[in-house]
C-alpha positions as CSV (number, residue, x, y, z in Angstrom):
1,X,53.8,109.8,46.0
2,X,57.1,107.7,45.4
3,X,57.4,105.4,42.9
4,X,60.0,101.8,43.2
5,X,61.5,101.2,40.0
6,X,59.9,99.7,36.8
7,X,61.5,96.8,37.6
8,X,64.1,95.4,40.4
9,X,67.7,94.7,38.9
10,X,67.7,91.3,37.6
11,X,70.3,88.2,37.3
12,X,71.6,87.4,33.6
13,X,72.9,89.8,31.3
14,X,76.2,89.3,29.2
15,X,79.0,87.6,30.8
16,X,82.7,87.5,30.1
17,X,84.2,87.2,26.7
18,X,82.9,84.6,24.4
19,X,82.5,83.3,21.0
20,X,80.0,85.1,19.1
21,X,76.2,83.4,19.4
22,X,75.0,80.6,16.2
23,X,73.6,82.6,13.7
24,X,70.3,81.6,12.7
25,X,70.0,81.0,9.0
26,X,68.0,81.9,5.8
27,X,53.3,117.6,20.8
28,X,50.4,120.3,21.0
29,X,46.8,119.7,20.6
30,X,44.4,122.2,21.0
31,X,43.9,124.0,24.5
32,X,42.0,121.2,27.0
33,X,40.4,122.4,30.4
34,X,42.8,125.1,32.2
35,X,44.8,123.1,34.9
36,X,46.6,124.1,37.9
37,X,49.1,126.5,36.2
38,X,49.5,127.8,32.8
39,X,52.9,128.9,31.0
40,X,54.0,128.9,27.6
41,X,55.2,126.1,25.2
42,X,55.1,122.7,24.5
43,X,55.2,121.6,28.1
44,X,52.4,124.1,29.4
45,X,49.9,122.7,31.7
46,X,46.8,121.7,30.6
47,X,44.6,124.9,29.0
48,X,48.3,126.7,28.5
49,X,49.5,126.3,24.3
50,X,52.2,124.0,23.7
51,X,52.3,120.0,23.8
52,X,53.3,119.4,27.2
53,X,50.7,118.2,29.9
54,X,51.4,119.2,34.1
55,X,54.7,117.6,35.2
56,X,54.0,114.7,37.4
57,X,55.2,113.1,40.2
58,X,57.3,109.7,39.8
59,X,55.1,107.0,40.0
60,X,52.2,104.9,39.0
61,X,51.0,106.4,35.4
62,X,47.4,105.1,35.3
63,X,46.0,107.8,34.4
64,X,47.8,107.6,31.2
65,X,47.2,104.7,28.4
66,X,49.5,103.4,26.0
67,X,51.5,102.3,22.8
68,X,51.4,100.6,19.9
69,X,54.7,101.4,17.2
70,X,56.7,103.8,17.6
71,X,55.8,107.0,15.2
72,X,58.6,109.0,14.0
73,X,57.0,112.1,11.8
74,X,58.9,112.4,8.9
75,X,57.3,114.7,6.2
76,X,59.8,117.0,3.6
77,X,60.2,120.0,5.1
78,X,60.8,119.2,9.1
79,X,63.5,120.9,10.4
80,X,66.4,118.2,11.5
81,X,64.7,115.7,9.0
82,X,66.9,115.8,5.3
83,X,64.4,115.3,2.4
84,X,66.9,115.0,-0.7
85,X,68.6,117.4,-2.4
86,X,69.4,120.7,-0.2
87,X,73.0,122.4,0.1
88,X,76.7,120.9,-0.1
89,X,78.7,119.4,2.3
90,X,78.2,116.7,5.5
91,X,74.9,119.0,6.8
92,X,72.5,118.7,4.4
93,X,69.2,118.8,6.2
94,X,66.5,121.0,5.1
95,X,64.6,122.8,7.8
96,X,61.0,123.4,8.0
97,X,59.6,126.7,6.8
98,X,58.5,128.8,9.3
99,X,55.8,131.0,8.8
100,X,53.8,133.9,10.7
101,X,50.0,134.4,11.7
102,X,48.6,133.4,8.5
103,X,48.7,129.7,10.3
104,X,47.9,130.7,13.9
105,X,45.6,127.9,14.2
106,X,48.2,125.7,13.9
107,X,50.7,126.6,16.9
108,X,50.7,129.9,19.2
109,X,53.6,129.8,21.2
110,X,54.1,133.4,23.6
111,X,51.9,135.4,20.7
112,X,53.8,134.3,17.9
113,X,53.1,131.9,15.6
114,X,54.9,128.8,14.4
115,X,54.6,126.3,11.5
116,X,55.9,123.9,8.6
117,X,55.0,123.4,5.0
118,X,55.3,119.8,3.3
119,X,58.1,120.2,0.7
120,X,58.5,118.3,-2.7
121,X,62.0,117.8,-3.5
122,X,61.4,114.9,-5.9
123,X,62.6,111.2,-5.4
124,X,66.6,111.8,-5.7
125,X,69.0,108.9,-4.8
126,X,71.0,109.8,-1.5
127,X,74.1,110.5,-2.7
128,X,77.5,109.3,-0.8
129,X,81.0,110.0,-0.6
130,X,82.9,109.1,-3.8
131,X,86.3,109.6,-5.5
132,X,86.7,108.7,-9.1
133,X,90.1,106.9,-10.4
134,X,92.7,108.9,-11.5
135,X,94.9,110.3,-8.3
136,X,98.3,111.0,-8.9
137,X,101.1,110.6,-6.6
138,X,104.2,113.5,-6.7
139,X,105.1,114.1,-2.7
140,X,104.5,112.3,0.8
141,X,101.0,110.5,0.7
142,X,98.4,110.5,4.0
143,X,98.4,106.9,4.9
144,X,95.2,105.5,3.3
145,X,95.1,101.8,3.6
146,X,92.3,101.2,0.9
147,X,90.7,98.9,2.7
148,X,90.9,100.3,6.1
149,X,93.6,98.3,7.2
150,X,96.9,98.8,5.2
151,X,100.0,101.0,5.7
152,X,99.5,103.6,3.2
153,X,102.5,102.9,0.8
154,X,100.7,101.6,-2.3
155,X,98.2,104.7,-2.4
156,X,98.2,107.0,-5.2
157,X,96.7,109.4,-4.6
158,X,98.5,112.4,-3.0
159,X,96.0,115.0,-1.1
160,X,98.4,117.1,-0.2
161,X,100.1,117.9,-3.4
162,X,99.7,121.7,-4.2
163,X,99.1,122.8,-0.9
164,X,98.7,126.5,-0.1
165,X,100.6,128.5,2.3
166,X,98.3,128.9,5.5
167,X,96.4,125.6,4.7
168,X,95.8,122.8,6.7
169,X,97.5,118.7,6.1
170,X,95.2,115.9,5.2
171,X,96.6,113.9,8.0
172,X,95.4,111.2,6.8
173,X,92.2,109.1,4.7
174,X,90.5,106.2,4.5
175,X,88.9,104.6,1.5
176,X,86.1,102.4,2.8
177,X,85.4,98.8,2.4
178,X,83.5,97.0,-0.4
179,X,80.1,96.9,0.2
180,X,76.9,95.3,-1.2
181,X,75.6,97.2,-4.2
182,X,72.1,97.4,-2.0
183,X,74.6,99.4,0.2
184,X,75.5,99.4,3.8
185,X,75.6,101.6,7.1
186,X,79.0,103.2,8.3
187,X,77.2,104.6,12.0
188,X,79.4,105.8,14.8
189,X,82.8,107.5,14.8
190,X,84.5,107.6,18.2
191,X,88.1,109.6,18.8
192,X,90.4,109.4,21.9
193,X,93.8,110.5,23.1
194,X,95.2,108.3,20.7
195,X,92.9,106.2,18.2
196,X,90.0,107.6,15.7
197,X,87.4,104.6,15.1
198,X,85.1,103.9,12.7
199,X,82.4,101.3,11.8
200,X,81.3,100.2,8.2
201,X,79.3,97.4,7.0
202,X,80.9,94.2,9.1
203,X,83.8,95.8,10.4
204,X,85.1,98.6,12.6
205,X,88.6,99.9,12.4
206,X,91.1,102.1,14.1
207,X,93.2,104.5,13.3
208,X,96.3,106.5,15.0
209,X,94.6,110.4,15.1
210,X,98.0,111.6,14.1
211,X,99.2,109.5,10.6
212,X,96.2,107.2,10.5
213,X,98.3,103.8,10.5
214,X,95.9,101.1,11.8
215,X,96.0,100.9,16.1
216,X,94.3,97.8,15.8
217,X,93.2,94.9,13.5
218,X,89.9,95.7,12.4
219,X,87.3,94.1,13.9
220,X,85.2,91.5,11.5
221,X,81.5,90.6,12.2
222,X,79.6,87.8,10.8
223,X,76.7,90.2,10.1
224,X,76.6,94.0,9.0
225,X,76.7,96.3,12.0
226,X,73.0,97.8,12.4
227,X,73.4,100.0,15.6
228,X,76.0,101.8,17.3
229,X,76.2,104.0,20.5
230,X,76.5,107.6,19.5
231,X,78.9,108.3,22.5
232,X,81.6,106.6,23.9
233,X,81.9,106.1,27.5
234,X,84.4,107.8,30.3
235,X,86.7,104.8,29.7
236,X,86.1,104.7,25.8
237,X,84.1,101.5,25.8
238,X,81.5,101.4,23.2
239,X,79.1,99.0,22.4
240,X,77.9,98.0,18.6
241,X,74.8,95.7,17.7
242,X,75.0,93.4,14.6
243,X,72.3,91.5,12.6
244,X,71.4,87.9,13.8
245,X,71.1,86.7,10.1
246,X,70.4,87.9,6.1
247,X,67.1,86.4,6.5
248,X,64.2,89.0,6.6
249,X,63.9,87.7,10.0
250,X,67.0,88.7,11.0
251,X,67.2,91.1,14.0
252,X,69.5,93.5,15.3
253,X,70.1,91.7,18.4
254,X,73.6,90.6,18.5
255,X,75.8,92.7,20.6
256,X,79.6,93.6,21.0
257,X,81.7,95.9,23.6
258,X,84.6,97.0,22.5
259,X,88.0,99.2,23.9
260,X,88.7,102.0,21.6
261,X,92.2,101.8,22.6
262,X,93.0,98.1,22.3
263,X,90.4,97.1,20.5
264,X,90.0,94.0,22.8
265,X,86.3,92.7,22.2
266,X,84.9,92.6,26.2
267,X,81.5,90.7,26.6
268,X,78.9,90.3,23.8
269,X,75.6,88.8,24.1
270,X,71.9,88.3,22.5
271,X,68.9,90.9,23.5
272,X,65.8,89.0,23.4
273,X,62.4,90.0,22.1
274,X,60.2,92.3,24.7
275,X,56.2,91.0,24.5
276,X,54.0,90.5,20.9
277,X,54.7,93.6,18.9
278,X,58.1,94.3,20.5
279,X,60.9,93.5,18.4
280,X,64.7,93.8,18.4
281,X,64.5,93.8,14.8
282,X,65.6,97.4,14.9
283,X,67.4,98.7,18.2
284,X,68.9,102.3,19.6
285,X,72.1,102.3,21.7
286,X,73.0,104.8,24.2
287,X,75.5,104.9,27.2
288,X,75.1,106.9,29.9
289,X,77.6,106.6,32.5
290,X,78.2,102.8,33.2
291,X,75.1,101.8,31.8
292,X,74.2,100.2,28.2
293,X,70.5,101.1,27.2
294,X,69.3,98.9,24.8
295,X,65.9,100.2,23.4
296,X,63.4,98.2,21.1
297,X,60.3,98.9,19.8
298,X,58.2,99.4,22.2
299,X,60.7,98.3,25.4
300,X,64.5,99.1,26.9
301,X,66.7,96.7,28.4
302,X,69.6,98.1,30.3
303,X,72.9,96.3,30.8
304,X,76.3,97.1,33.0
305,X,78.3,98.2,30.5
306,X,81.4,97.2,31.7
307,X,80.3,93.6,32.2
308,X,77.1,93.2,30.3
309,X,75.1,91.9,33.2
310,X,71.3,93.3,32.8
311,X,70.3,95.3,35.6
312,X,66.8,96.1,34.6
313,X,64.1,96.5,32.2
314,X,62.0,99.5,31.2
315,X,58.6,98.3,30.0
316,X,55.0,98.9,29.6
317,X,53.6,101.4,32.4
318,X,50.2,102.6,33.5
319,X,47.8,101.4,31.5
320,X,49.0,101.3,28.0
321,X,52.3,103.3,27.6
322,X,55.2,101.7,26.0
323,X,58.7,102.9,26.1
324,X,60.1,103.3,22.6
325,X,62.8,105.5,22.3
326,X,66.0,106.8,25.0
327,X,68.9,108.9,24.6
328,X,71.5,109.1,27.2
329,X,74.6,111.1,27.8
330,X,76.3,113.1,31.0
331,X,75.0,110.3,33.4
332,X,71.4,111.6,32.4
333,X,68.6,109.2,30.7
334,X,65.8,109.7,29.3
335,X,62.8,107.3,27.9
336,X,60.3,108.4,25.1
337,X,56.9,106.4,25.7
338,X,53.7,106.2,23.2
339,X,50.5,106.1,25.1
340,X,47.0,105.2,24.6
341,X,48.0,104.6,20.2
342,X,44.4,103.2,19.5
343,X,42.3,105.0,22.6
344,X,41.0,109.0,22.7
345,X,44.1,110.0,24.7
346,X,47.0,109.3,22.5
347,X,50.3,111.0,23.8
348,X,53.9,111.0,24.2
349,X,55.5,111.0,27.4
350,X,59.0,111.6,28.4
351,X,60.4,110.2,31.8
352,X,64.3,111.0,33.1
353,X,65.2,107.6,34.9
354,X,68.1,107.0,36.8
355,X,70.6,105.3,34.6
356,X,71.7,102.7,37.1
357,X,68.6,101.4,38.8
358,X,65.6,102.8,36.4
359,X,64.1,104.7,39.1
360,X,61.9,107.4,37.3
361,X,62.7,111.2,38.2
362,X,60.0,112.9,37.2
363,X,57.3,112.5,33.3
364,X,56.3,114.7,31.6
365,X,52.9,114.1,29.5
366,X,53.1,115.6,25.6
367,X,50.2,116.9,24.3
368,X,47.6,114.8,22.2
369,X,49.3,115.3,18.1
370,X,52.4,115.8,19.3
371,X,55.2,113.3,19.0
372,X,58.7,113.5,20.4
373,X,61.3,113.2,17.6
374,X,64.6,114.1,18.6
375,X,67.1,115.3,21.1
376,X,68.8,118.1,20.3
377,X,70.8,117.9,24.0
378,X,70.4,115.8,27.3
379,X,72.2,118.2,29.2
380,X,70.3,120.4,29.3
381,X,67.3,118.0,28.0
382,X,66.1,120.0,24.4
383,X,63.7,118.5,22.4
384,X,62.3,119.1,19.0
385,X,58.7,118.1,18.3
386,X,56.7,117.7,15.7
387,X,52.7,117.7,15.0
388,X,52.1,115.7,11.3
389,X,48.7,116.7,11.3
390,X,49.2,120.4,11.8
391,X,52.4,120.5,9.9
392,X,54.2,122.0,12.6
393,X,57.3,121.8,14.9
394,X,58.5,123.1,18.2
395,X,61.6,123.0,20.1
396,X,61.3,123.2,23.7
397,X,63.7,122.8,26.9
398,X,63.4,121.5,30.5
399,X,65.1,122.0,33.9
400,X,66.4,119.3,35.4
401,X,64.2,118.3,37.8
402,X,61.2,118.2,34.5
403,X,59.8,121.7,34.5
404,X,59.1,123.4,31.0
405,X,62.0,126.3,31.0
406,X,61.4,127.4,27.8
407,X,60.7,127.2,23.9
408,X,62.3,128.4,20.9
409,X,60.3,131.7,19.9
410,X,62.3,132.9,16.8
411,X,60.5,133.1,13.3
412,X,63.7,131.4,11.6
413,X,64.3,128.7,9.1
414,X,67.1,126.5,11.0
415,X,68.7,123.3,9.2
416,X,70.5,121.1,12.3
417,X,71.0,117.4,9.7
418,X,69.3,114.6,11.5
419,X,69.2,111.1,9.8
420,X,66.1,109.2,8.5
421,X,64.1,107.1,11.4
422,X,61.7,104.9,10.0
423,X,61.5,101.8,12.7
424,X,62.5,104.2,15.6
425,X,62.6,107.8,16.3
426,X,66.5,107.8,17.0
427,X,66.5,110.6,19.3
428,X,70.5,111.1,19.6
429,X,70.3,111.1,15.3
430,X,71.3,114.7,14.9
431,X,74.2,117.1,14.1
432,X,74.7,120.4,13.1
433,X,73.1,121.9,16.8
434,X,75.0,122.1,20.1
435,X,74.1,123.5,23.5
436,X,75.7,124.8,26.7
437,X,74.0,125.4,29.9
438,X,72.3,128.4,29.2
439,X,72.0,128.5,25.4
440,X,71.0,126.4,22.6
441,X,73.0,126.9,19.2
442,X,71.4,126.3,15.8
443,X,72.5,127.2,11.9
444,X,69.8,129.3,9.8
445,X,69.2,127.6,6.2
446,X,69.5,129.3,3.7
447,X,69.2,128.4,-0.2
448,X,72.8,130.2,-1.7
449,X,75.4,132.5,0.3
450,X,76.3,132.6,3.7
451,X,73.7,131.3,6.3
452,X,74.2,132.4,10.6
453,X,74.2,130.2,14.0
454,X,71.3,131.5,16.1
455,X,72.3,131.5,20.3
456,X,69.3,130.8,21.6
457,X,68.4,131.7,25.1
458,X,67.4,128.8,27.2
459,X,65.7,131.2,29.5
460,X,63.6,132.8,27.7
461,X,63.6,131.1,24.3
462,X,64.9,134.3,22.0
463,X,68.1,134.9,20.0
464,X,71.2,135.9,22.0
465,X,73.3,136.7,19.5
466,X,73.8,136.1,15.5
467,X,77.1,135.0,13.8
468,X,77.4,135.1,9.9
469,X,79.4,132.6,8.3
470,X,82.6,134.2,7.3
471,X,82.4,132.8,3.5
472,X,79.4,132.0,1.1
473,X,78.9,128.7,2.4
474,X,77.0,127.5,5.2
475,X,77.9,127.2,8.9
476,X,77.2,124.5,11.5
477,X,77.9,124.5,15.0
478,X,80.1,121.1,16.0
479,X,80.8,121.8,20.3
480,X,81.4,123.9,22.7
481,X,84.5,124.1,25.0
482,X,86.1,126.4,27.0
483,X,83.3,128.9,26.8
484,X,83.5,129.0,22.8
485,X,81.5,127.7,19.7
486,X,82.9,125.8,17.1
487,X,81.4,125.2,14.3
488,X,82.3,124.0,11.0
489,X,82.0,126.2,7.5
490,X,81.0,123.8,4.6
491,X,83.4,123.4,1.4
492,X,82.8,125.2,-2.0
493,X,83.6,123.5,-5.0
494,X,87.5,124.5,-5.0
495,X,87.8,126.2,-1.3
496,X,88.2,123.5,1.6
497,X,85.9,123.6,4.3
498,X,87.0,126.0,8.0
499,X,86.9,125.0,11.5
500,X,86.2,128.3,13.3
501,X,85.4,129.3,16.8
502,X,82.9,132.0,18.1
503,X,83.2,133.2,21.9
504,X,79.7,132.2,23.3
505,X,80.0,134.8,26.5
506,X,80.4,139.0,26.5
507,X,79.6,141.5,23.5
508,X,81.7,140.4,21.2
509,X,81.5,137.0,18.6
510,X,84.4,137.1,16.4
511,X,84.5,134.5,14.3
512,X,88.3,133.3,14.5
513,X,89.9,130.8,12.0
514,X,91.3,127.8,13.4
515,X,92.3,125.6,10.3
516,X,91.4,125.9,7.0
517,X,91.4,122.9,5.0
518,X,93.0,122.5,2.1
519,X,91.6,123.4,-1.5
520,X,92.9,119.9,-3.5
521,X,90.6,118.1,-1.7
522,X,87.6,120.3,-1.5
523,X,85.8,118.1,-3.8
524,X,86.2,115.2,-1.4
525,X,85.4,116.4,1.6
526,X,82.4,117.9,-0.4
527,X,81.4,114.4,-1.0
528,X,80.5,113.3,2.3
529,X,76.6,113.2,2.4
530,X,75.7,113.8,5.7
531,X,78.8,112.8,7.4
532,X,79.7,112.7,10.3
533,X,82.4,115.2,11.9
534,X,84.2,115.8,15.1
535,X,86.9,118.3,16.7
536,X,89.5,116.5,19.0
537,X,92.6,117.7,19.9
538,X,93.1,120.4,17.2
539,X,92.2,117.8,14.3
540,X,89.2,117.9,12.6
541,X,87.2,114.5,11.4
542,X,85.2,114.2,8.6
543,X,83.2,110.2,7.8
544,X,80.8,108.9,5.6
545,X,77.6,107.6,7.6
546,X,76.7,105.3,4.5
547,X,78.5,103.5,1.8
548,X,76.9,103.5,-2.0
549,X,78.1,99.9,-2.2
550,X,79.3,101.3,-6.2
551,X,81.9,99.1,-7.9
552,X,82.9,102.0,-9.9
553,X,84.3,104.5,-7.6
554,X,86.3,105.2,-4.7
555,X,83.9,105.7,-1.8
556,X,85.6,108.0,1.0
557,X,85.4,106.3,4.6
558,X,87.0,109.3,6.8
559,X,89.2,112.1,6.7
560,X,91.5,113.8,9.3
561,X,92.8,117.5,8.8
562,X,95.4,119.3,11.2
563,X,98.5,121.3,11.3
């Protein structure tokens, strides 16, 4: 049976450029009847192990009820989920423990058993990026503006004083702005041709990739950023969402495109409230191709991105499901729905939709206990699960017309860092995994010494192939291009972090050096909790993802390193 679209495309949207809007003021359950067909994993048919339901058809999903909030699992110990403490450097996520048959009532995947263990790491402060006074000045400085907007020539600190022979230049860094002492969000980090930019607290700003001077003026908002697309799109247009208010009815609603390369602001615009329950008070972002999807609580409107006109809405379906979560990326979409919150079927469902009319491809129905908390990859969709009750997780991947290809069936410990969701599941929240066609990449945890990147089948869910970091510190993978891995090798207290790259094809993975940062500034680019990173061009980028908001110290905004 076909199935239109949710809903037709519809008139309004965001027009042209225009002064900013008034401010207002101050899955697996256990085994169900056997179905048509039976394979392993979280996407098995009904009476096969795993969370996933049969595959169905596009179309009308009556048989399924519905929503209330979004859930987002989050319990110490989940891998992709960082309870505090855990290693050095921008990845510190601590996985969940995986454990054999001693649990086997809790997950069987293909005879082998899988499950997690609540943690108790204490109640420790997050801790961000910080330099104390002090820095000297004796040769040529990077240009650091201090405020993200200067020229460089009052700095004095000199990071490249003392450099060793063979080590890479801090091309330049960036102190970030003040903050609130409460604190304040520095999402997204985007990087052209020409221009690395960053967003923190009201502003976003932009930086030549090669000395850092400022491309642009920064861009000031009346209100701190509270969302951010996590991609840019083919033309570098990305879009950022800003609070209405500082009321505690304030919503993330207002919204902003913007060119990475000449920072012109294109159209901006207000996203209005879905039914009762279904705020904008917290939104995700995510481009795919030309289209803007805005998701809210339990609802997604999606916009033309290069003109902000709305061109439809993804709402409530079948009896009671309720879209609350999408991720986006290589002109695929996908939609997260809970179903049935307060009736006997409670589920998850996920739904590939065509990004520019809605049209849905193909659902797939997660079993009851199982929720749907990240996206490892959209192409090819991987997803990581997790069941709160049962303490367990699962990472499972799909062709691309919706069929279960396979799950994750190694008895590891693997630390990918995923930020905190508390008002939405932030599917596209995670780094420290990557993923080609055929194999999914992920770095073991380990407590001291030198952990491994797993490839991961996509077949067949087993390992491939194991790399060991080439130092005592931990390694993450960061991309893949032109049939190799990189990945990133974490800091030590006075060695600098290593960009490396591991062929992904053939016999051999040897890890080969392809800069090594420098040891003066170990210590800072040890400081970045949880940053963000990215490899462009033969420069690696290193930002904080939240500012301390402490009057007493330096806080690092972003670092670039190259030769």
């Amino acid at each position: 049976m076909t199935q239109p679209p949710d809903q037709p495309p519809q008139q309004g949207g965001f027009g042209p450029p225009q002064a900013p809007p008034p401010q207002p003021q101050p899955g697996y359950g256990y085994p169900q009847q056997p179905g048509p067909y039976a394979q392993p994993g979280p996407y098995a048919a009904p009476g096969g192990p795993g969370p996933y339901g049969q595959p169905q058809q596009p179309g009308p999903y009556g048989q399924q009820p519905g929503y209330g909030y979004p859930q987002q699992p989050q319990y110490p110990g989940a891998p992709g989920t960082p309870p505090p403490g855990g290693p050095r450097g921008p990845f510190k996520g601590k996985p969940a423990i995986v454990v054999g048959a001693a649990v086997a009532a809790l997950l069987v995947i293909g005879g082998t058993v899988y499950a997690v263990t609540r943690g108790d790491d204490g109640g420790q402060k997050k801790p961000v990026a910080q330099q104390s006074d002090g820095g000297t000045s004796t040769a040529t400085t990077p240009a650091n503006p201090g405020d993200g907007s200067g020229d460089g020539k009052s700095d004095p600190e000199d990071l490249n004083a003392g450099r060793k022979p063979g080590e890479a230049k801090v091309l330049w860094y960036k102190t970030a702005p003040d903050a609130p002492r409460s604190g304040a969000d520095a999402p997204g980090m985007w990087i052209t041709g020409k221009t690395a930019v960053k967003a923190a607290y009201k502003q976003v700003f932009a930086y030549n990739v090669g000395d850092g001077a400022p491309t642009w003026s920064p861009i000031t908002f009346p209100q701190k950023i509270c969302a951010a697309t996590p991609q840019k799109s083919a033309d570098d247009k990305v879009v950022v969402a800003y609070m209405s208010g500082t009321s505690d009815r304030a919503k993330c609603n207002q919204l902003q495109q913007i060119d990475l390369n000449t920072g012109k602001k294109g159209w901006s615009g207000e996203v209005a409230d879905g039914g009762l329950f279904d705020s904008a008070i917290s939104v995700e972002l995510t481009i795919s191709g030309k289209t803007l999807m805005v998701g809210r609580s339990q609802s997604g409107t999606a916009y033309d991105l290069g003109t902000g006109k709305k061109l439809y809405d993804k709402k409530k379906y079948g009896t009671d499901c309720f879209p609350s979560a999408f991720a986006g990326g290589a002109g695929r979409l996908f939609s997260v729905a809970s179903c049935d919150v307060t009736g006997s079927d409670e589920h998850d469902e996920i739904q590939s939709l065509d990004p520019a009319t809605g049209k849905v491809k193909w659902t797939q129905k997660v079993k009851k206990g199982w929720k749907v908390a990240r996206t490892y990859s959209v192409d090819p969709l991987v997803v990581y699960l997790t069941n709160e009750d049962k303490k367990a997780w699962n990472i499972s991947t799909f062709t691309a017309d919706g069929k279960f290809r396979s799950e994750v069936k190694i008895d590891e410990k693997f630390a990918p860092s995923c930020g905190w969701a508390i008002l939405e599941r932030d599917l596209q929240g995670c780094q420290g995994v990557a993923a080609d066609a055929d194999t999914l990449y992920l770095p073991t945890d380990t407590t001291s010494g030198a952990n491994e990147i797993v490839a991961i089948s996509l077949a067949n869910g087993k390992a491939k192939w194991r790399v060991k970091s080439p130092t005592e510190e931990s390694m993450v993978p960061v991309d893949v291009e032109g049939g190799k891995l990189v990945a990133y090798v974490h800091p030590s207290y006075d060695t600098g972090g290593q960009i490396v790259s591991i062929p992904t094809g053939g016999s051999g993975h040897q890890v080969t050096k392809l800069l090594q940062n420098p040891s003066g500034t170990a210590q800072i680019e040890d400081g970045f909790y949880d940053g963000a990173v990215a490899w462009a061009d033969g420069r690696f980028y290193i930002s904080s993802t939240r500012l301390s908001g402490n009057d007493d110290a330096k806080e690092k905004l972003m670092l670039a390193f190259g030769k």
